[in-house]
N, C-alpha and C positions, 0 to 999 in steps of 0.2 A: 082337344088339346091345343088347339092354332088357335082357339079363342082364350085360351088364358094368358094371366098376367104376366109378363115376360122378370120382371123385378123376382114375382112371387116365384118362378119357376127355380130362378135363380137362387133365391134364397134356401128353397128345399136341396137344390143338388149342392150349395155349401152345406147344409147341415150334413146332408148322405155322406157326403166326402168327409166329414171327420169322424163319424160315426163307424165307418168304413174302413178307416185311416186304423183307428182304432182297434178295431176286430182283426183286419187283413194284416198290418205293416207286422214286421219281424222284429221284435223287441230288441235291436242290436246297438249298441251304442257305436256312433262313428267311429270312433277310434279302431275298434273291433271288424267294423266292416272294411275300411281299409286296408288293416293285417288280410283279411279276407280274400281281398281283389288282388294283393300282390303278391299271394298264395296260390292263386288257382293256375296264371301260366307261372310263374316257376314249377310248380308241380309237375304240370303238364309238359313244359321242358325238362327235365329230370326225366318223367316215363319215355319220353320219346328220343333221348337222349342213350337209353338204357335200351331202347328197342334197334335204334340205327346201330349202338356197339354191335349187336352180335349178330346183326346182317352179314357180314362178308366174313366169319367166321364160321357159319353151316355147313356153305359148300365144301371145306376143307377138313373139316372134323367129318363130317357124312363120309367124304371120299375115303379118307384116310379106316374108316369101318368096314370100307367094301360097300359102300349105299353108295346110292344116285341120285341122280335129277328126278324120280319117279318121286324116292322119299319127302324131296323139299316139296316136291311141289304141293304134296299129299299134308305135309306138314303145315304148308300155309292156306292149305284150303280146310286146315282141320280149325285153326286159327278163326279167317274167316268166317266160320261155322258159328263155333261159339259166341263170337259176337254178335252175328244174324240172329240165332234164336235167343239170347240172355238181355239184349240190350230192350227189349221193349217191359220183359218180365221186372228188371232190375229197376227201371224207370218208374213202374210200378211200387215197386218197395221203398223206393228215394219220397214217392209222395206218402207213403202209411211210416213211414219210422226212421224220416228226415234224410235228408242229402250228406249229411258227415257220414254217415256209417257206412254208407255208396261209396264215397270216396277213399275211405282209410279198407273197405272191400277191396275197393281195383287196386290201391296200392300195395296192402300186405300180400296179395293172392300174386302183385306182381314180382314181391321181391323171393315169393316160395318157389313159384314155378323156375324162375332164372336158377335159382341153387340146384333144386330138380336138372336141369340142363345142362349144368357143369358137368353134371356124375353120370346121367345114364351112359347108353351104349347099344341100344338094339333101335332098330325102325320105330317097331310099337311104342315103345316107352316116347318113343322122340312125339311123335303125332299123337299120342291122348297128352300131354304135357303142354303141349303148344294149343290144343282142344281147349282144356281147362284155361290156358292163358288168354286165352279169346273169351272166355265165359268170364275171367275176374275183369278183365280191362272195360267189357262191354257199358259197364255200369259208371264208369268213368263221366263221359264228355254227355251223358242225360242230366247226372244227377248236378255237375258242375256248370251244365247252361241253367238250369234252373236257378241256381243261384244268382246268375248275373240276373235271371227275370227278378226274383227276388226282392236283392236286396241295390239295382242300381237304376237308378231315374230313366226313363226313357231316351231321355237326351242324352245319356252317357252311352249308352248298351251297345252302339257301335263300334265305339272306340277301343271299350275292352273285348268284344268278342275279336276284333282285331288284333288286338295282344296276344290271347290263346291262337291265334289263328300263326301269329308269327313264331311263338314260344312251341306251337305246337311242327311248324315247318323247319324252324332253325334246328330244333333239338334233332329232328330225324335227320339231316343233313351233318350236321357235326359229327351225329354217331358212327357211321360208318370210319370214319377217318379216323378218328379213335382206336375203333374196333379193331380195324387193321392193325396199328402198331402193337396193341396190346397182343394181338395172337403170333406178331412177328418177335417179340420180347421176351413175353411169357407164359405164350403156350396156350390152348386152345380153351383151358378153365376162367383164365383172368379176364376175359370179356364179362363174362355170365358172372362172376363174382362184383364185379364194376356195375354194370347193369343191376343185380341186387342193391347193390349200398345206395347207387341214386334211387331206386324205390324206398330204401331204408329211410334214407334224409327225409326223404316227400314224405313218408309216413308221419315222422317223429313231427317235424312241420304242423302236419294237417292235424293230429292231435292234439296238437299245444294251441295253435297260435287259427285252425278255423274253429269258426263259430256255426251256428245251426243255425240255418236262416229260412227254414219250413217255421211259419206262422203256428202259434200253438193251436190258434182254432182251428186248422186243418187238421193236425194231425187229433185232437180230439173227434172232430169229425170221421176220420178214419178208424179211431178206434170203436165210439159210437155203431160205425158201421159191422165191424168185423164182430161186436161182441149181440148182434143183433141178429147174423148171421148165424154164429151159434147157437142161437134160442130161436133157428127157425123163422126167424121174422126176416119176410122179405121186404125190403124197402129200398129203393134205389132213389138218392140225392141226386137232385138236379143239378147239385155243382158239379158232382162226380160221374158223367156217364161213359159208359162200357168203352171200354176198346176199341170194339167195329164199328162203333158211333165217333168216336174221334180220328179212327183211321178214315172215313165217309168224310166227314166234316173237313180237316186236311189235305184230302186227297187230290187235290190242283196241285199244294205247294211239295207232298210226296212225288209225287208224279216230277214233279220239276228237278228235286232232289236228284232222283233216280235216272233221269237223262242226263242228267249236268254229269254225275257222277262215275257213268257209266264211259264219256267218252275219252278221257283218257286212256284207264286198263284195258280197252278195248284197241286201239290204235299202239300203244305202246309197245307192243312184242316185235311188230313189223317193224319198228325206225330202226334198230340196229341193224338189221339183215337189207333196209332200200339204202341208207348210209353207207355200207360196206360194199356193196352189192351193184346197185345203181349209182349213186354218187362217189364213191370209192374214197370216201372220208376213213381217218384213222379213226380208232379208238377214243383218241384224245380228241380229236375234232368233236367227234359225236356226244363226249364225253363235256364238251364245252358249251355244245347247245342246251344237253337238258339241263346243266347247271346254271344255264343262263333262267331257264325255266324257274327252278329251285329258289335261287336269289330271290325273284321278283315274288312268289309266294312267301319268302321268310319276311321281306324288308316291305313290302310296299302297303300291306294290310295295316302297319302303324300310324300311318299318313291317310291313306284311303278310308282305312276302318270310322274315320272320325265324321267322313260326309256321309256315311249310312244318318247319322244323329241330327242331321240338320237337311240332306236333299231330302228328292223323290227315292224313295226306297224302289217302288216300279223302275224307274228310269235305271237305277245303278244294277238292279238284277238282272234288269234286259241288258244291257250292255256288257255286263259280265259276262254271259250268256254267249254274245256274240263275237267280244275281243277273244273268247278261247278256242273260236274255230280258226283262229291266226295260224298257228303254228300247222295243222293241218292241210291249211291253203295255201301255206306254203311251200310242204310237202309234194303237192301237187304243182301248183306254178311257178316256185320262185326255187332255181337250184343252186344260188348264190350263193355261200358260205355265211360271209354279213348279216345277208339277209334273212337266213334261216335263224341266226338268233336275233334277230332283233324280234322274229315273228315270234321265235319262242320266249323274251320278253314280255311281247305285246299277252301271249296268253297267259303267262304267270300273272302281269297284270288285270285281266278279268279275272279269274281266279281269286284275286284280292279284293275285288272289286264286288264281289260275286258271294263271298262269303259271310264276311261281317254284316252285309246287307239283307240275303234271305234269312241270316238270323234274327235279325231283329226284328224281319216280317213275323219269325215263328211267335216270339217271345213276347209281339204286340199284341197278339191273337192269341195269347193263353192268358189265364187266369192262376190262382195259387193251389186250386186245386186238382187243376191237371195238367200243370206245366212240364212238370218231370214226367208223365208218363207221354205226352208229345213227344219229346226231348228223346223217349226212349224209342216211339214208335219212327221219330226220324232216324236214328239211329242204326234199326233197323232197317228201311228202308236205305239209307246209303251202304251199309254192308251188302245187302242184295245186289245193287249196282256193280260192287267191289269184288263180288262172286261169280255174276253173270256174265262180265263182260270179258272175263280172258277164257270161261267155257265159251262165250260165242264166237272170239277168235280163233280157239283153236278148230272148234266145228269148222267157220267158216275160209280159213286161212287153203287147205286145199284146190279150194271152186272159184275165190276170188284171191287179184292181184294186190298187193300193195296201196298201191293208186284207188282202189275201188275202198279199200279201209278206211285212206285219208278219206274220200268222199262222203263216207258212209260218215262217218267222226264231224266232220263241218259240217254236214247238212243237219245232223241232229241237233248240233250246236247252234245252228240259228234257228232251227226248229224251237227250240226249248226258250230262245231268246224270245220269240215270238210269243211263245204258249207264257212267258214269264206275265207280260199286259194284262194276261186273265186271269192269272194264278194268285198275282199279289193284289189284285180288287177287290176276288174274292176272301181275303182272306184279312181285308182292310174294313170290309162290311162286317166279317164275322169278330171282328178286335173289340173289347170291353170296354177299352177306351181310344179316343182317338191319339193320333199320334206328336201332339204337340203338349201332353199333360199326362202325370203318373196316376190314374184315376182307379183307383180298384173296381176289380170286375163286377164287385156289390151294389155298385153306383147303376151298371147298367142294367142289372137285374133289379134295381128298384123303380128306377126312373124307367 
């Protein structure tokens, strides 16, 4: 191959690339694909908008039944459940029978549940309801990054996961403060009925105005497979391999996930109790640092999301990686009021930094025919995080101090910062194309 014609090489990988182009690209007209992009975060701000309303509404409604704190907690780990086990399966179904149907799934399933939650009234109903609500949402942010692999150029793909990233931050921040007036006004049903209609809008939205941007020769190939399946014939596509083959093949950039993710909910329980306790901040103090947090997660991925498309994608995930053990070290060495949120700025900012960036490491390294089910298995993989890590607090919260959480929290975070070098090279070797051009995965498997 080192002895051939460099002209000639070239010539075949233009022909591959329209041939490619052809087969692979999503027959969507621009116009269409734009409605598309400035669909997917309003969407996503609307659900997360409808999820923050009826946050600070639980604990008051539950009280007011004779429940407790055992309830919610059981409530949001029934939540988290369903999302852990649906989000890889659903991922699965966005690549066989297109990513709209995934999407107007997590939406309609969002606006049943919240009605559902107006009305019941016993424990059980509350916790399989919030179950199911983790199982329709799951399907959400697989089958909607897929799109952005889809249908947006590589050199864009930063910028908008950076929009979902903020649309998805602002919405949940807003909602609470909503929430509250609406149960102080009128009563503990018109959160969940608000929370429905913004699911409502996003639905009617995503029906009308997206488009289906699964390639039709996937999902042919998928059907291909499924009806080949029924007659017995075993065959397995090389585009499409198993599960536990793509979980093995990702497993640096999961692995990375899964720390990154883990150390907030894991540190998080402790800062109100060393705040109040050690530092003897109020409420509102404490209440000003993690909003300093929040902010810089809503606002800064708009700006930041856009150097994912043009830096080192390596560079920007290791430092994300590492600006989020800020706040934790500061925890530990810095007891300055100032200081504590600038630190807690400083990690909102990797955070932003940290997100639009390993996405686009995912979305470089898939292909069209197993992008959504990546999409799903990371998904996975970050709910695990999001499950594990307040069970390992609360295990661990008896045996160790406060101070030992922060530690534990920062060292993982430059741990993961570190392990980021190897996670995204690997997964720059395994990418169909490189990262300076929109090459379909066809190209690599010919050439």
């Amino acid at each position: 191959m080192a002895s051939s014609d460099p002209t000639k090489i070239s010539e075949i990988r233009e022909e591959l690339l329209g041939d490619a182009i052809a087969i692979s690209s999503p027959p969507i007209k621009k116009r269409r694909v734009s409605k598309a992009l400035a669909f997917l975060p309003a969407s996503l701000a609307l659900i997360m908008t409808g999820f923050g309303i009826i946050v600070p509404v639980f604990p008051q409604r539950l009280e007011a039944l004779g429940l407790g704190a055992e309830t919610l907690a059981l409530m949001e780990g029934a939540f988290g459940l369903g999302t852990f086990l649906f989000s890889t399966p659903l991922g699965v179904l966005a690549n066989r029978f297109g990513r709209k149907p995934m999407v107007l799934f997590a939406l309609i399933g969002f606006v049943v549940t919240n009605l559902l939650l107006a009305y019941v009234n016993t424990a059980p109903l509350f916790i399989i309801i919030r179950f199911m609500e983790g199982t329709f949402v799951a399907g959400f942010m697989p089958a909607s990054m897929a799109m952005v692999g889809d249908a947006i150029p590589l050199d864009r793909q930063g910028r908008w996961i950076g929009f979902m990233t903020t649309a998805q931050a602002g919405g949940l921040a807003l909602g609470p403060a909503i929430g509250g007036v609406l149960y102080q006004s009128w009563g503990f049903r018109s959160p969940f009925l608000l929370s429905a209609g913004c699911a409502l809008i996003a639905s009617l939205l995503a029906l009308t105005l997206l488009p289906e941007t699964l390639p039709e020769q996937v999902r042919l190939e998928a059907q291909a497979n499924r009806d080949n399946k029924r007659k017995g014939i075993k065959r397995q596509d090389a585009n499409t391999p198993r599960l536990t083959s793509l979980a093995l093949l990702f497993a640096p950039l999961l692995l990375l996930d899964l720390g990154s993710m883990f150390v907030y909910p894991f540190s998080l329980p402790q800062y109100p109790f060393f705040f109040k306790d050690t530092l003897h901040y109020s409420p509102a103090q404490y209440g000003l640092i993690i909003s300093a947090y929040g902010l810089a997660v809503a606002l800064f991925p708009l700006v930041l999301g856009r150097l994912s498309d043009k830096g080192s994608k390596r560079l920007l995930v290791t430092l994300g990686c590492l600006l989020s053990a800020a706040l934790n070290l500061g925890m530990l060495f810095l007891h300055q009021y100032a200081l504590l949120i600038v630190t807690a700025a400083i990690t909102g900012i990797g955070s932003a930094l940290l997100m639009p960036a390993l996405g686009t490491v995912y979305l470089h390294a898939t292909s069209d025919q197993n992008r959504a089910q990546v999409m799903g298995i990371r998904s996975t993989a970050i709910s695990l995080a999001l499950l594990i890590a307040p069970l390992a607090q609360a295990a661990a919260a008896p045996w160790i101090t406060p101070q030992i959480t922060f530690a534990i929290a920062a060292g993982l975070s430059i741990v993961m910062g570190f392990f980021a070098i190897y996670a995204v090279q690997v997964a720059r070797h395994q990418a169909p194309l490189d990262e300076d051009n929109h090459v379909p995965d066809t190209i690599a498997q010919q050439s």
